[in-house]
Structures are given as C-alpha cells and as structure tokens.
C-alpha positions, 0 to 999 in steps of 0.5 A: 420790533414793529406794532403787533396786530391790534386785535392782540390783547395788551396783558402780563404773565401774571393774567394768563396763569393760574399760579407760579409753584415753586419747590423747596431746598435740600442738602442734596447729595453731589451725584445725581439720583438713580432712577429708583431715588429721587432727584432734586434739578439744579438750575443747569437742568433749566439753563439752555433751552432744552430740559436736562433730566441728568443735572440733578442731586440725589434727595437723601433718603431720609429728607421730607418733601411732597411729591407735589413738587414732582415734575411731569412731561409738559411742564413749563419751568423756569429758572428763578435764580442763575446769573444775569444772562440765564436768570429767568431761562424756561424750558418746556420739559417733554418725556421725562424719568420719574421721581425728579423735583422742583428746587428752591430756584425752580418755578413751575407755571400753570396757565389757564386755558386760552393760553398754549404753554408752547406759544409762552415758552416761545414767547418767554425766549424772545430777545424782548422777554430775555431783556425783561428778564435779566433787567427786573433780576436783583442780586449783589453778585453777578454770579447769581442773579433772582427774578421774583414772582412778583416781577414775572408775573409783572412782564408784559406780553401781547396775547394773540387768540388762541387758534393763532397761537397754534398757528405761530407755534406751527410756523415758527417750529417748522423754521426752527427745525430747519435752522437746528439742522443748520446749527447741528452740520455747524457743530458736526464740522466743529467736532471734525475739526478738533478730530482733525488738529489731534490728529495732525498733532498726533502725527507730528509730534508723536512719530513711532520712531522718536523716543519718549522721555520724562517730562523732567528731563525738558524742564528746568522748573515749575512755579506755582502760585497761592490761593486768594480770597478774590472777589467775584468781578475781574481785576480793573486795569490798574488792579491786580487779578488772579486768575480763574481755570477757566483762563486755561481750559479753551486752548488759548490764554483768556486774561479776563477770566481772573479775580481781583485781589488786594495789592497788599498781598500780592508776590510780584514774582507770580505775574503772568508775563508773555510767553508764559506756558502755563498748565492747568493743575485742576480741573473737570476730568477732561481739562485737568492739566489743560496747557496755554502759551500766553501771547500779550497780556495785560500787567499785574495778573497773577498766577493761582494756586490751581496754575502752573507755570512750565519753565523749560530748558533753553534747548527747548522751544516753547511753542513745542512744547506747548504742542507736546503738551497738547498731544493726545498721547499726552493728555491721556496720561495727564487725565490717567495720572490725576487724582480727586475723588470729585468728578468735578474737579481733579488734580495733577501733581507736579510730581506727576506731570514731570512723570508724562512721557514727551517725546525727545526731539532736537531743536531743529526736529522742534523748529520743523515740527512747529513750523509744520503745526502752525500751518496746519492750524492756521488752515484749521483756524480759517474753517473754524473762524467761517463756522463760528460765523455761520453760528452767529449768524444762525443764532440772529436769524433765530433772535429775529425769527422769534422777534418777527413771530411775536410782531405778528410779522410771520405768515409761512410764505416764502417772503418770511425769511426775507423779512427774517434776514433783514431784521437780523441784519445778515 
C-alpha cells in the first residue's frame, strides 16, 4: 500500500470510539427464535459481511438478560471470537427484526462524532486490518481464534476529515455495486451449471425405460469405519488421519479435510485407497449420503464412523455407480430415507441405503453412459473452472479497491480501476 495523504491523522480504533459493549452467554436453544421470542446471534450472524438476522438461538423464556444488549439497525459489530480467517469479521447491521441480542462473542462499537461508522466498517475489512486482526488473535485451537478488546482498540488506523470520509464511502460503494453485480452473474452461471450436470445425470442415467432395482441387488458390501477421539489439526504425512464429512460433501474427495489419530488405534483395514466410493452416512439435510470416488490419495487415511465405503460387484462399474448415486432421482430418496431429529446433522442407514431404487443397467449400457457423462462434464468443468477464475479475480480487485481507497488513491475518474487492476495484478 502506498503512503496515505499526509493531512490524514495517525490513530487507533480505541481513539475513535466511545467504547466496545459486549453482550453476555446463554444455554440458548438449538432453533432460532420466533419473532415474538428473543434471540441470541452466533458468530455465523457476523461472519460473511453481510448481517445474517436468522443465525440465532432462541433465549430461553425464563433466562435473565438486559435489553441493553439488543441489537438496532445501524449498529457496527464485530465477531470477537471465530477461527483465524473470520476472527475479528465486522458487519454493519441495517433493518433488522426486533428482540435479537449481542452474545459473549459479539462486540458492538459505539464511535464518536467525527467518525462515519460506514467509513470504519470499510476500513475494518480492508486486506491490511484483516491481517491485524487474525495476526493480534490468541487461542490453542485453530478452530477457535479470540481477539481482545485491548488488541482492537490497539489496531492502527489513518483518519481522513470527516467529509472525505463520505467521500471514500461514496466512491467505493459505487464501485462495489458494480463488482457485486459482477459477483451475482458469477454465482447465477454457477447456479445454471449444477442445474445443468443434474440434468444431464438425470437423462442418462435415468431413461424411462431402464428398470429400477434395489441397491442391494449391485452391492457385494458396505464397510464402515469406528468413531475416534482425533485432535483438531490434520494428520501429517506420516501420521495416520481419520476423516471429516466434509471430505465427502463437495462432489469430489478432499483427503486434507481429516483429523489426526493415534497409530496405536488404528485398524489398517479401514484405509481409504484409490478407487474407493465412499458415501457420506451423516450429514446436514441436503449432504446426508453425499457420494465421492476417491482418485489418488495420500497413505494412512482412514475411514470414519460417519463414511461408508460402497463395495460393488465385479459386473458393476465404479464410475456408474458413483453417477447413479449422484442422480437426483437418487439423492431424493436418500434425503427422504434419513433420519435425525436435528436439521443439523441426519443420518442414513445402511440398511436403507441398500433400499434406494438405482437403475439396472448392463456393463455395456454402464461403460456408454460413463463415457457420455464425462464428456458432458468435462465440458461443464471448463465453464466452471472460467467462473471460478472470474470469482477470484472479483474478489483481488475488491482487496485492491479497498487497499487503494485507505492509501487516499481513489478520486472517482475513470483512471481509478486502472490503478485498481494494477494492484490486484490482473
């Protein structure tokens, strides 16, 4: 970042607040709160930039708290707790429902007058304040990171006069709206693709006139793993890990979403190998019995008691398999056949998912729908590999755009998103 202007004032957050109020914890319920009950915000409500009114606990009706701590539209907050990249996340909360508290982990800011609450929300988000942020953090687990009031009120900050406060706010907004509207045709052609890969799947897999059998009838076996104890960080190359559902939820086989366990406990026969189609057995709703075919794959990583390993007989291909898994014909009644009173987490059987009607296809009905599949969705790779570019490069201009606003570099002229570009380096 280049030198700001030298009229603006050297300062920290703690000399352009009033003070840091913080709320209180409760043993709050696991659903949110109606809007006739009051609510407690978990850090979700503060964690991606926007505030997010729904990610709440009910209070219990019969615990004691101030209505002090309610939160109002306007209201600048920030996460105090949350892991290392999130730590520290503001969020400036617009209209809002009523009867929605502050937690334990949530800070509100109240700034004095010559400081636009806007302008500091900008500034809490630049890439420069993020890196104070996760950097001043503490904590033993990098799942959970703690940013005091003491190190926030410590993080340096370049004060601009008031009115060109405004008048940042102003230039930046109006560029970030049009990088939002760029960041909203992103996620509408991602959106367009997955409708477009179930559909093909739909198609070749599921032709009206192919019968349905149970899954059973394809299946020589299922292996489960145990549950472990693991610690929170991944396994090392030469430790064994165990992994995580989060290995099997996206479509395609994660190995770095795993735990660490000890050797002394480990049976070798649950190692995940190539080639492995492995099942999610619990889930959130829309995840429960999320398929994977594992490609390469580092040693000693091992099944959970949450993943199943789907051991076909010798007439069935692998790779169809995985597609009729995938189906949405079969993904309806894995979703449908989960239990779990939690929306949080549900479960499947094995015994039902044996039960889910695949369709009955000969090996060389199986070879020619995987052959049609993968170029269909090699095609659909290629696009969605071009918007993930366009993503990462919305979000550099936008680290950039705020970088140059806070160096005093941004005028609204034209020349702006050159200077832009050329920081972000695309």
């Amino acid at each position: 970042m280049s030198q700001p202007p030298s009229h603006w004032k050297p300062t920290t957050l703690g000399e352009i607040i009033e003070r840091i109020e913080a709320g209180r914890s409760f043993a709050g319920e696991s659903r949110p709160a109606n809007l006739d009950e009051w609510g407690i915000i978990k850090v979700s409500a503060m964690t991606y930039g926007t505030f997010r009114e729904n990610e709440n606990k009910a209070v219990p009706a019969d615990a004691d708290f101030s209505p002090v701590v309610e939160i109002q539209p306007g209201d600048l907050l920030i996460s105090r707790a949350n892991t290392r990249n999130y730590v520290g996340a503001s969020v400036l909360v617009g209209n809002c429902r009523p009867r929605l508290l502050l937690s334990d982990k949530s800070l509100r800011l109240h700034l004095i007058g010559a400081v636009d609450r806007r302008w500091l929300w900008y500034a809490l988000n630049t890439p420069s304040a993020r890196r104070y942020l996760s950097d001043a953090s503490t904590g033993v687990k990098s799942g959970m990171r703690n940013i005091s009031q003491t190190s926030l009120r410590a993080m340096p900050l370049m004060l601009p006069p008031l009115d060109e406060q405004w008048q940042i706010v102003e230039i930046l907004e109006d560029y970030l709206s049009r990088l939002d509207a760029a960041e909203g045709l992103v996620s509408t052609g991602r959106r367009k693709l997955l409708a477009l890969r179930r559909s093909i799947l739909r198609a070749v897999i599921n032709p009206a006139d192919r019968p349905m059998v149970p899954l059973r009838q394809l299946v020589e076996r299922i292996e489960a793993g145990k549950s472990f104890g693991g610690a929170a960080g991944p396994a090392a190359p030469e430790q064994w890990g165990i992994i995580k559902v989060s290995a099997m939820t996206w479509g395609e086989f994660r190995p770095e979403e795993n735990k660490v366990v000890p050797a002394a406990a480990v049976n070798p026969q649950h190692e995940i190998r190539a080639g492995d189609l492995l099942v999610s057995r619990a889930n959130t709703g829309d995840y429960v019995g999320a398929s994977v075919l594992v490609g390469q794959v580092r040693p000693r990583l091992l099944l959970s008691d949450k993943s199943l390993r789907v051991v076909p007989f010798g007439s069935v291909d692998l790779r169809w398999l995985w597609f009729a898994l995938s189906s949405p014909h079969s993904r309806s009644q894995i979703s449908a056949k989960a239990t779990g009173i939690k929306d949080s987490m549900r479960n499947i059987s094995q015994a039902s998912l044996l039960s889910v009607e695949v369709p009955d296809a000969p090996p060389a009905e199986q070879a020619a729908d995987v052959a049609k599949l993968t170029t269909h969705f090699d095609a659909i790779k290629g696009l969605a590999d071009s918007l993930a570019g366009a993503a990462r490069r919305q979000r550099a201009l936008k680290r950039a755009l705020l970088d140059a606003a806070f160096s005093g570099r941004l005028t609204g002229r034209a020349s702006d998103m050159d200077i832009v570009e050329e920081m972000a380096g695309v």
